[in-house]
C-alpha positions as CSV (number, residue, x, y, z in Angstrom):
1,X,70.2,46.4,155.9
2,X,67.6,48.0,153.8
3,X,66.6,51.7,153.2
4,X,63.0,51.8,153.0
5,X,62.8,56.2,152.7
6,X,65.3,58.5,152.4
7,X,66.5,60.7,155.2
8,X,65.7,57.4,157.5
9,X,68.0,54.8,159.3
10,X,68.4,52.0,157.5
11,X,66.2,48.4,158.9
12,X,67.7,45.0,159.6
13,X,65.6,43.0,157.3
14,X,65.1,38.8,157.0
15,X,64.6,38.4,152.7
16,X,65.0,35.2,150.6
17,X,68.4,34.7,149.4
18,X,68.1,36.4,145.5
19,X,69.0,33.8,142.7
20,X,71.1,34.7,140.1
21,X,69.5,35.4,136.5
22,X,70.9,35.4,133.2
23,X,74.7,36.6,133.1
24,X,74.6,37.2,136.9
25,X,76.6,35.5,139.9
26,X,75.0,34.9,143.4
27,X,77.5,35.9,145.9
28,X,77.8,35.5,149.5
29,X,79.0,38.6,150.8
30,X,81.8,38.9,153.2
31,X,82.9,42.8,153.8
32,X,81.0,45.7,151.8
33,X,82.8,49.2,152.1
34,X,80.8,52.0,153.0
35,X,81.2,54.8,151.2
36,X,80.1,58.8,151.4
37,X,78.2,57.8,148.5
38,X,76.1,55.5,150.6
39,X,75.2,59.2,152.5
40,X,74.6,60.9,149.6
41,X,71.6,57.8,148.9
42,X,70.3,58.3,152.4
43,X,70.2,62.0,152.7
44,X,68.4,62.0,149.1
45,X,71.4,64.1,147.4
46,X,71.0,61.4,144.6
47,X,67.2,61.5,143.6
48,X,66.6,57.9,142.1
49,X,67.1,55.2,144.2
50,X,65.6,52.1,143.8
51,X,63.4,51.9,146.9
52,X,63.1,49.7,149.1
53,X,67.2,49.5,148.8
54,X,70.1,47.5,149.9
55,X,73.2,49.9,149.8
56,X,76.6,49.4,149.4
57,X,79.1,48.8,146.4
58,X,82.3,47.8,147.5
59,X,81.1,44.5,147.5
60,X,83.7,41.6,148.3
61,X,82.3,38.0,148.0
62,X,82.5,34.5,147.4
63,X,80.4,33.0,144.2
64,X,78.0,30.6,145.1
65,X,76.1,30.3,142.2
66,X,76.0,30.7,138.5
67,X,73.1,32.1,136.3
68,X,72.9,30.8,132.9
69,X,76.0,31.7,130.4
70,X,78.3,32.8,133.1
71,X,81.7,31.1,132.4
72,X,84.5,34.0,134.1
73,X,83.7,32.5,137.4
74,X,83.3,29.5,138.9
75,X,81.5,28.6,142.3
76,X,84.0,29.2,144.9
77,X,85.8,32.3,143.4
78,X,86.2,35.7,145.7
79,X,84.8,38.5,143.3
80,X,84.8,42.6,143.9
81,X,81.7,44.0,142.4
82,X,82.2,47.9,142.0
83,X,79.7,50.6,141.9
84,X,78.7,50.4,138.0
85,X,76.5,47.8,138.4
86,X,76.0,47.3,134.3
87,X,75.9,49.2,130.7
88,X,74.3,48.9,127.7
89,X,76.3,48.5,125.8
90,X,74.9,50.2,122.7
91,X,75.0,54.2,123.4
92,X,77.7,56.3,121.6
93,X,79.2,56.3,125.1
94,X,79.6,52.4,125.2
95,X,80.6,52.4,121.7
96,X,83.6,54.9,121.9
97,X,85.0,53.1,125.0
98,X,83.9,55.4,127.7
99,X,81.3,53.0,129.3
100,X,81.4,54.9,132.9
101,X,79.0,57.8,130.9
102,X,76.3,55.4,129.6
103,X,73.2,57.1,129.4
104,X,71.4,53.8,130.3
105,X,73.3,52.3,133.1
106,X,72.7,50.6,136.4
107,X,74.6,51.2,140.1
108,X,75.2,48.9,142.5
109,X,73.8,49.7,145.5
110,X,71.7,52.3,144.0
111,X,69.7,51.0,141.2
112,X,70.2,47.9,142.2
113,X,70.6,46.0,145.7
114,X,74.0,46.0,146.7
115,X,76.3,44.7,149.9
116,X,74.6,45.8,152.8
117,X,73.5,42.5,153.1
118,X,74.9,38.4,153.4
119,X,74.0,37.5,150.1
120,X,74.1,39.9,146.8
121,X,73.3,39.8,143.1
122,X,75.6,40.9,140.2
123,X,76.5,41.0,136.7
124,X,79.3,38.4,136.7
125,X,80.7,41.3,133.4
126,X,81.0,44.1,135.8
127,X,83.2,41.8,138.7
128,X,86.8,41.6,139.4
129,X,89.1,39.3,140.6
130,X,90.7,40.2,144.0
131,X,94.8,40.4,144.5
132,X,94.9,37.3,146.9
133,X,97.3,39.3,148.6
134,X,94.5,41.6,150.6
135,X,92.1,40.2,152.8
136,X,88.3,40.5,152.1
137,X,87.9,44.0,154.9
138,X,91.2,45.6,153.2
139,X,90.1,44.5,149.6
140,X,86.8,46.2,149.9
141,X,87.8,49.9,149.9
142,X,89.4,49.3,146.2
143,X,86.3,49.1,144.5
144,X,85.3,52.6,144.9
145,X,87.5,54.5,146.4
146,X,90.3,52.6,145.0
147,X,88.7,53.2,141.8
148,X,87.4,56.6,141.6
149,X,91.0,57.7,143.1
150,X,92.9,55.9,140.6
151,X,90.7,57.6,137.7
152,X,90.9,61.0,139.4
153,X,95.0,60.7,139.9
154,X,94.8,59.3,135.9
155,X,93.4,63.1,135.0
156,X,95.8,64.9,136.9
157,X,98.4,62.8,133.7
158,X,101.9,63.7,135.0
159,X,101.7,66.4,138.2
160,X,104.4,65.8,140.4
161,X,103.1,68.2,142.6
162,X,99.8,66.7,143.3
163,X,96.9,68.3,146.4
164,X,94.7,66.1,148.0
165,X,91.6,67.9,149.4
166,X,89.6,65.7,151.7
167,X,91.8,63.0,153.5
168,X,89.5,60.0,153.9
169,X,89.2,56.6,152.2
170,X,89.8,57.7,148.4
171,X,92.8,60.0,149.5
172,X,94.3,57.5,151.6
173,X,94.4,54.7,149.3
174,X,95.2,56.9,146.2
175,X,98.2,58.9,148.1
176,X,100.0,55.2,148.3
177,X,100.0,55.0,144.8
178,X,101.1,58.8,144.2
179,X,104.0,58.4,146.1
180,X,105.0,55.3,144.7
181,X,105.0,56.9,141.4
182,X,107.3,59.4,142.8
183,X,104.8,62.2,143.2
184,X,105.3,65.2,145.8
185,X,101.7,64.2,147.8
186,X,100.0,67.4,149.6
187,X,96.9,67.0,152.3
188,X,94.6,69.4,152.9
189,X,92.4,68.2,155.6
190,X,89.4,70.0,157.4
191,X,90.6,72.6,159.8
192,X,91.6,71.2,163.4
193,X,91.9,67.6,161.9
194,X,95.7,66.8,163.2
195,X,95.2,63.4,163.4
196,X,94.3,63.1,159.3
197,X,97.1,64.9,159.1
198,X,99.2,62.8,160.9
199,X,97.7,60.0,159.2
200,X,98.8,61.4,155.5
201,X,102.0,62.2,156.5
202,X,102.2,58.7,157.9
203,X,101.5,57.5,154.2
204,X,104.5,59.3,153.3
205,X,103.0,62.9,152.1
206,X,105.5,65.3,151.8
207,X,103.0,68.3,153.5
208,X,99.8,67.8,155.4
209,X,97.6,70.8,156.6
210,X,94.2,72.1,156.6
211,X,92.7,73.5,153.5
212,X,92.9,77.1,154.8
213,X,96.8,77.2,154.8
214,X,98.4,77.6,151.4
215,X,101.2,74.7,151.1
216,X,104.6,75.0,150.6
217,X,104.7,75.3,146.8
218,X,102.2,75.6,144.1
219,X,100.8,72.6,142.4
220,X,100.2,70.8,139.1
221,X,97.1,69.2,139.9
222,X,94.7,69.1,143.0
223,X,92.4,66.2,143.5
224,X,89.2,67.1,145.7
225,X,87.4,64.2,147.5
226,X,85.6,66.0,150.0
227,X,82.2,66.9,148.3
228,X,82.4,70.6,149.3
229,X,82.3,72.8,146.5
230,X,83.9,75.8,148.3
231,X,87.1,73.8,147.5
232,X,86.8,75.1,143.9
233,X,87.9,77.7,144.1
234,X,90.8,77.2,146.9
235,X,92.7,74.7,144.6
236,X,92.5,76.9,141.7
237,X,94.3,79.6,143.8
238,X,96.4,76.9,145.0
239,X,97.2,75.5,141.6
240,X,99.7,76.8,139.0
241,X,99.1,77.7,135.3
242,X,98.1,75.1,133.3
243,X,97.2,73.1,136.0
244,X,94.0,70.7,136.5
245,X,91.8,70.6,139.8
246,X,89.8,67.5,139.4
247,X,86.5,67.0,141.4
248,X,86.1,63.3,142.4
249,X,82.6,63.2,144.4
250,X,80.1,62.1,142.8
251,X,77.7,64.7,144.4
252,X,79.2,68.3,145.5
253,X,77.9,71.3,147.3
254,X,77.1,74.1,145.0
255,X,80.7,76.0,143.5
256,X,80.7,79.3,144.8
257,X,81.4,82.4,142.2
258,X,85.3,82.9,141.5
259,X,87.2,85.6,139.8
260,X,88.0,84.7,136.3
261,X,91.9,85.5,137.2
262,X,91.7,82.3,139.3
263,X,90.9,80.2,136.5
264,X,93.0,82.5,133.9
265,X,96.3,80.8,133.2
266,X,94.5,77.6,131.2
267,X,93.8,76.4,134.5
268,X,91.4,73.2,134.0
269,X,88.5,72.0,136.5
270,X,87.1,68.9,134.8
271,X,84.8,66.1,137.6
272,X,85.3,62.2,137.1
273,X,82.0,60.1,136.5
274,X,81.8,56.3,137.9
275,X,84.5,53.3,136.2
276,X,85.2,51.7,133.1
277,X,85.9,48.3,133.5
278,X,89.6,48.9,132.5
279,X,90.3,51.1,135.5
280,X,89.6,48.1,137.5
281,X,91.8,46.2,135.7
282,X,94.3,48.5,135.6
283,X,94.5,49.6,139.3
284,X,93.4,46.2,140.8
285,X,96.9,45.0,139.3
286,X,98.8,48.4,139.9
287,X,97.8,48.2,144.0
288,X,99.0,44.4,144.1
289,X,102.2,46.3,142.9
290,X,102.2,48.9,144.6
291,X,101.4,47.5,147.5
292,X,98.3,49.4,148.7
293,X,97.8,48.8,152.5
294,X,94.2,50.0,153.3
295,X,93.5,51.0,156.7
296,X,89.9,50.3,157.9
297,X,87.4,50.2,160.9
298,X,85.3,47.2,160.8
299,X,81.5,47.2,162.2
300,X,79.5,44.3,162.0
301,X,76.5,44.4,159.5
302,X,74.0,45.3,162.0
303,X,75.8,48.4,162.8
304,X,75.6,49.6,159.6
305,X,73.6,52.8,160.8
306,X,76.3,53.9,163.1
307,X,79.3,52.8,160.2
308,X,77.8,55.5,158.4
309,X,77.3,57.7,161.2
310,X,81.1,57.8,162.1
311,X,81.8,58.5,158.3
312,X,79.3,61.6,158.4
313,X,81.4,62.9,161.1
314,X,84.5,63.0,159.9
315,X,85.9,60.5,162.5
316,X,86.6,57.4,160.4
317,X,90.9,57.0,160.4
318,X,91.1,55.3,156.4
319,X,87.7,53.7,156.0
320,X,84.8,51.9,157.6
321,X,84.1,48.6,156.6
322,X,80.9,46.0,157.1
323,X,82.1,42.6,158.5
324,X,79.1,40.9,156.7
325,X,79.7,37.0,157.4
């Protein structure tokens, strides 16, 4: 499924399979995640694509075929491939261990062609192994919103009191593993949205409403998934002093103007930027322990288009997957 323009449906395409390069895998692609991301490609939210595209980067496969110098795999392995596609390697950022801010780096799915397709290309470097315990349509939510939940939850360090603005795929995988550490969970869905609510409470939260109510205590740390910048300045007022409201998205609506007092207090907003390799090492192994149970609706790959229609609106219970074999 290829995006040929932005602010267009994506086209069913016939291409050569892709051989693998240099350092690179060839995978046959079972289940790609899609991802709000993935929206914020089409509508043209993030300028630089790599037109025509292939989207999607919560790619779970099976190698089939080595490029040169590739020894972590072997033909026959199931692989995750994650949203940071590669790094340099060389940047101050690489350097100091903070490889997710490279100033030359390349996305999956973005910069390069991603899962949105049956076969895909990738830096075997930039893979992970799978928990054998999850099939290939529940493993593929991990490797972004798995991800980028577990680096978000890492920032708010050691809230027990933890918000969750914006119940979708991220929340719902990242609120297992808040509770499991003995967190107090709070949802804040979108107004009207009982069945989210439902849904988080179902995942053990301890208080699900919409993001208009105030909940039942203040909190240590607020996580915002939705990519509504509005929500600023509602989980500072929500949060208590010295706490940390961490914006997860990796595009937001414009942050409306505050009152300083809402931020007085050594209140902290700080946003979270792509992976390291270490957080999917670290969480892969922390949701085998956990366990994470991800709940998804499956299209096939030829629905794509309306996959990512049901995410736009909001009606997607945990998240939508492509069944891509």
């Amino acid at each position: 499924m290829v995006l040929t323009e932005t602010g267009r449906p994506l086209h069913l395409q016939e291409r050569p399979v892709p051989s693998p390069g240099p350092g690179e895998i060839l995978l046959r692609v079972h289940a790609c995640g899609v991802c709000r991301t993935d929206l914020h490609i089409l509508d043209g939210e993030l300028t630089e694509p790599a037109l025509p595209l292939v989207p999607g980067h919560e790619i779970v496969g099976v190698v089939l075929e080595r490029g040169a110098g590739v020894t972590q795999f072997d033909a026959g392995d199931r692989v995750g491939v994650p949203w940071l596609g590669s790094t340099c390697g060389a940047c101050p950022y690489c350097i100091g261990g903070r490889e997710n801010l490279c100033d030359v780096p390349t996305f999956t799915g973005y910069t390069r062609d991603g899962g949105y397709a049956e076969h895909a290309v990738a830096d075997a470097r930039y893979c992970f192994r799978l928990p054998p315990a999850l099939d290939d349509l529940h493993a593929a939510p991990l490797l972004c919103a798995g991800l980028i939940g577990y680096r978000a939850l890492r920032m708010a360090d050691d809230a027990r009191r933890l918000g969750i603005y914006g119940f979708g795929a991220a929340a719902h995988v990242i609120a297992q593993v808040a509770v499991w550490q003995g967190r107090a969970v709070y949802a804040f869905t979108k107004p009207g949205d009982v069945a989210g609510q439902a849904f988080a409470r179902s995942l053990g939260c301890a208080w699900a409403g919409d993001s208009t109510m105030d909940g039942p205590e203040p909190l240590d740390a607020a996580l915002i998934f939705a990519p509504v910048g509005a929500l600023v300045p509602v989980a500072l007022q929500a949060t208590r002093k010295g706490g940390t409201v961490v914006c997860a998205g990796i595009h937001m609506s414009d942050i409306p103007a505050f009152p300083y007092r809402w931020l007085w207090g050594e209140r902290g907003v700080r946003s979270v930027a792509n992976l390291t390799r270490a957080d999917g090492d670290e969480f892969l192994a922390l949701a085998a322990q956990v366990p994470v149970r991800t709940t998804v609706e499956v299209f096939p790959l030829a629905q794509a288009n309306e996959a990512l229609a049901a995410l736009r609106a909001g009606v997607v219970n945990g998240a939508a997957v492509l069944d891509c074999r």
